[in-house]
C-alpha positions as CSV (number, residue, x, y, z in Angstrom):
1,X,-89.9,11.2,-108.2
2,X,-88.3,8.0,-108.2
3,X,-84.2,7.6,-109.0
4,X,-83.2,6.9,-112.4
5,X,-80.2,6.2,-113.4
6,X,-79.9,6.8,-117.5
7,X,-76.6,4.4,-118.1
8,X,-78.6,1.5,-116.7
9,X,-78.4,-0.6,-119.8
10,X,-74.9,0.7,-120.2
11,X,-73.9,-0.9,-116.5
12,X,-76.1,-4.3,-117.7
13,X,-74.0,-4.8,-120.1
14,X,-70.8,-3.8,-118.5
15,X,-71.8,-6.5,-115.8
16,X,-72.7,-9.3,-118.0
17,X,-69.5,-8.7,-120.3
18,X,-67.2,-8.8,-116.7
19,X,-69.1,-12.1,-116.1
20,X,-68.5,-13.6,-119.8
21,X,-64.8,-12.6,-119.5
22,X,-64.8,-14.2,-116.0
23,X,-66.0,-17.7,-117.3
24,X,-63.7,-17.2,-119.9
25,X,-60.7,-16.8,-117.5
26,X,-62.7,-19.7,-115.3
27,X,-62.3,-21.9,-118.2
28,X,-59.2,-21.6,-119.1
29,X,-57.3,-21.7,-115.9
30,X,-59.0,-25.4,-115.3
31,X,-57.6,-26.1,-119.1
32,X,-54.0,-25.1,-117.7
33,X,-54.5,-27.2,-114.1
34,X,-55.7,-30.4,-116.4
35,X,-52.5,-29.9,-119.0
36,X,-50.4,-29.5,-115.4
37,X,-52.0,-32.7,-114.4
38,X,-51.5,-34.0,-117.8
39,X,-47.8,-33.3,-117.7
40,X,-47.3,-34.6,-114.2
41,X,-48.9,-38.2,-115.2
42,X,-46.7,-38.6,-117.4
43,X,-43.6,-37.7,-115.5
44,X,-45.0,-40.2,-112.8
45,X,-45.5,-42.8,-115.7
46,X,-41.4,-41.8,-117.2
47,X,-40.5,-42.1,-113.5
48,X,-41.8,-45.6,-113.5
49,X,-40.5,-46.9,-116.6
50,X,-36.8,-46.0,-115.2
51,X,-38.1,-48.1,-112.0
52,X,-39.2,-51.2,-113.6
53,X,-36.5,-51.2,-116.3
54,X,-33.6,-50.1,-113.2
55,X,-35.2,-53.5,-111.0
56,X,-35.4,-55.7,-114.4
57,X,-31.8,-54.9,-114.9
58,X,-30.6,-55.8,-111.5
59,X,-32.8,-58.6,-111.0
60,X,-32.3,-60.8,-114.3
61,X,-30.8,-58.4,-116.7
62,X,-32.1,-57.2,-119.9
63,X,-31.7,-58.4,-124.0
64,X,-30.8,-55.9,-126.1
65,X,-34.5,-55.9,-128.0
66,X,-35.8,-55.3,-124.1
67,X,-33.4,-52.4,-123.7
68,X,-34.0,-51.0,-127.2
69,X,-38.0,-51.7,-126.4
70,X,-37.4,-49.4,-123.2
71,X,-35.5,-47.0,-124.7
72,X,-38.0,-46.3,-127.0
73,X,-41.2,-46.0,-124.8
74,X,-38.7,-43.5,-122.3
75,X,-37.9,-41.8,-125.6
76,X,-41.7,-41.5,-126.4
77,X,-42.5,-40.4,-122.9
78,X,-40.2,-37.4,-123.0
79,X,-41.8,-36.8,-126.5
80,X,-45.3,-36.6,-125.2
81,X,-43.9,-34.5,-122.0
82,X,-42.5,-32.0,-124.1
83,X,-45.7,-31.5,-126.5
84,X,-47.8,-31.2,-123.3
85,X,-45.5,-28.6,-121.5
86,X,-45.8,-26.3,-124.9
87,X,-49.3,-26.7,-124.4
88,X,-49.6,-26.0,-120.7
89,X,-47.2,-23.1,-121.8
90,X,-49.4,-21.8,-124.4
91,X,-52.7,-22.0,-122.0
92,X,-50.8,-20.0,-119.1
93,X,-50.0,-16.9,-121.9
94,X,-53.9,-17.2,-122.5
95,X,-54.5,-17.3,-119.6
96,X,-52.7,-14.2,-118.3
97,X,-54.0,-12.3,-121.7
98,X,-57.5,-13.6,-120.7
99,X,-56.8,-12.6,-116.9
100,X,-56.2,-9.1,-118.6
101,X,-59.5,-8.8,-120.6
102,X,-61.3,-9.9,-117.4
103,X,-59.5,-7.3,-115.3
104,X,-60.2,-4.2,-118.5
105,X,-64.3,-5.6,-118.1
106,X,-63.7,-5.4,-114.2
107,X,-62.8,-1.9,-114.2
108,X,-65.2,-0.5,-117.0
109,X,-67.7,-1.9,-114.5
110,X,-66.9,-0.9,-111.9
111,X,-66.5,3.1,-113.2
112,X,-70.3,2.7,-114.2
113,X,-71.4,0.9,-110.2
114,X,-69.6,3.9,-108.9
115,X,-71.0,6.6,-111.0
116,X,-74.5,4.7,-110.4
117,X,-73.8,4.9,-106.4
118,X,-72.6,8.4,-106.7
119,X,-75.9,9.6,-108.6
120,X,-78.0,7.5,-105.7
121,X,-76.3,9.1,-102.8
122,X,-76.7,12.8,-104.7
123,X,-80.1,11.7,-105.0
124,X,-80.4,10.7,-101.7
125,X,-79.0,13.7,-100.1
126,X,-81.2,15.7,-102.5
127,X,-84.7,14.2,-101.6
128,X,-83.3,14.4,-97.7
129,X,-82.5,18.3,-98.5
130,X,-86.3,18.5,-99.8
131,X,-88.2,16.8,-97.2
132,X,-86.3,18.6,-94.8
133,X,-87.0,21.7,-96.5
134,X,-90.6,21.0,-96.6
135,X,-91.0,20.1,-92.4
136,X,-89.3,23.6,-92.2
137,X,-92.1,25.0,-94.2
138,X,-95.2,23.4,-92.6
139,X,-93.2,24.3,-89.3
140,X,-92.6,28.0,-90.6
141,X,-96.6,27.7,-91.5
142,X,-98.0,26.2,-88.4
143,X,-95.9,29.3,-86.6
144,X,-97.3,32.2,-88.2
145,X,-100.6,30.7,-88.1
146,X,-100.5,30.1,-84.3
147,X,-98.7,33.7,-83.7
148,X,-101.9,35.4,-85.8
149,X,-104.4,33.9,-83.5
């Protein structure tokens, strides 16, 4: 008699919904480290916008429409930073709820691999127990047999 284990199907399932969850958190963690790349671009490119206009200033000096002209694209700069830290903000609490889903499917699987691994080993021990129990029997046999002669 070959081993069955009757929440097969079940433990499918719990392993493929661990692995959707998984690409799910896999996919979303490289969505925050692109808005985290996103945001840091654009603190290089604020960085320098203060450099160039800084060196303009001290080299030959600015006009007032130059100034105003910098002022604004600095202004716009800090604008665009502070939408993409809300949004690398928002991806991190998805990601941690996501990080929780995939850790619930982790567990719910794993329950099921070690229920499976506890029925093999019963099993295991169990057909051990019976072929053991049936070289004591031909041994038990073979002695009477041999003491009748």
């Amino acid at each position: 008699m070959a081993f069955h284990f009757t929440l097969n199907g079940v433990l499918r399932l719990r392993e493929s919904l661990e692995q959707a969850e998984l690409q799910r958190l896999q996919f979303i963690a490289g969505a925050v480290a692109l808005a985290h790349a996103e945001v840091e671009s654009v603190e290089n490119d604020i960085h320098s916008a203060r450099r160039r206009t800084f060196d303009a200033v001290a080299a030959a000096g600015l006009t007032g429409a130059e100034l105003h002209f910098e002022m604004e694209r600095e202004a716009a700069l800090n604008a665009l930073r502070s939408q993409l830290l809300k949004k690398r903000a928002d991806l991190e609490q998805k990601r941690k709820e996501q990080q929780a889903r995939y850790v619930q499917a982790r567990m719910q699987r794993e329950i099921l691999s070690n229920l499976y691994e506890r029925q093999l080993a019963d099993y295991e021990l169990d057909q051990s127990r019976r072929a053991q129990q049936r070289i004591d029997e031909l041994f038990l046999i073979r002695r009477a047999s041999s003491a009748t002669k």
